[in-house]
C-alpha positions, 0 to 999 in steps of 0.5 A, spaced: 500 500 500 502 506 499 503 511 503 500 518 502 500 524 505 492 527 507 490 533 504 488 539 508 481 537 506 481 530 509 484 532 515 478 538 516 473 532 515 477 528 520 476 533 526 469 535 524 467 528 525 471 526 530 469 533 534 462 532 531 461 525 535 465 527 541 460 534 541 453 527 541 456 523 545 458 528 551 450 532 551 447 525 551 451 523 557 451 531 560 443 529 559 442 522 562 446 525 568 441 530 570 435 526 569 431 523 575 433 516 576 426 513 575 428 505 575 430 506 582 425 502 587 424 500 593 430 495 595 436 499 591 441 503 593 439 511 594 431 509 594 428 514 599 421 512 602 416 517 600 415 521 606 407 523 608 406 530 605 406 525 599 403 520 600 397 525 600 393 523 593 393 517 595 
């Protein structure tokens, strides 16, 4: 195979692409880390029991 060197413009689509994903990538983790841990249940780590003023509707 031979070895060439990579254009200017192959080398902006590299970086585009690479800062694209790592953009996606951190807002999709930034984002799951602010929502509220809805699978958390009675018996897991960090399950608050419902205090009495919630416990009013039912």
């Amino acid at each position: 195979m031979s070895q060439r060197k990579k254009s200017k413009i192959e080398w902006i689509i590299i970086i585009s692409l690479t800062l694209l994903f790592a953009s996606v990538w951190l807002l999709a983790h930034w984002n799951l880390s602010r929502q509220p841990p809805y699978h958390k249940g009675p018996g897991s780590p960090g399950y608050q029991e419902p205090t009495a003023s919630q416990k009013k509707g039912e």
